[in-house]
N, C-alpha and C positions, 0 to 999 in steps of 0.2 A: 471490456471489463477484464479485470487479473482475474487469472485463473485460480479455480478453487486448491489448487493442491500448493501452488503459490502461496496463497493466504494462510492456508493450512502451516506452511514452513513458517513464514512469517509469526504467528500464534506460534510455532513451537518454541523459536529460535527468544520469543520474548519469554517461555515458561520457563526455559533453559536459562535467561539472564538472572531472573530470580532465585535462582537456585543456586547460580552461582557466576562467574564470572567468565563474560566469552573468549573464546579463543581471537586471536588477529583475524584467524578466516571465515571465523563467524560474525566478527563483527563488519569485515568487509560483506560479506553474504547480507545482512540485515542493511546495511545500507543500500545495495544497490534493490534488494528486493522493496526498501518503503519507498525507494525513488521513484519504482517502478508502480506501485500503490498509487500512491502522489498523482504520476502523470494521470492516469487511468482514473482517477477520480476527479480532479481538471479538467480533464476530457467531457466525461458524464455531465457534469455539472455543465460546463460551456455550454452543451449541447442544450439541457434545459434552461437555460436561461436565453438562447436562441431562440427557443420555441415557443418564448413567451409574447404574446401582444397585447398591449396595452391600450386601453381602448377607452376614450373618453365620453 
């Protein structure tokens, strides 16, 4: 799982968009942070949906 202070950036960096307009290294920062999101929740997922058996 992404770490909580991770996340935490993440939420900031999206309060900071609405406010106003990000800088180049914040938008490079937001991307590589929701790609990292992404995987990590891909992952999770995968994993439950592995653990599922279906049984007739």
């Amino acid at each position: 799982m992404i770490e909580t202070k991770r996340l935490a950036r993440i939420n900031e960096l999206a309060k900071i968009a609405k406010e106003r307009e990000l800088t180049p290294e914040e938008l490079a920062e937001r991307d590589v942070l929701r790609k990292e999101y992404l995987a990590a929740f891909r992952a999770n997922f995968k994993k439950q949906l592995d653990n599922i058996e279906i049984v007739d």
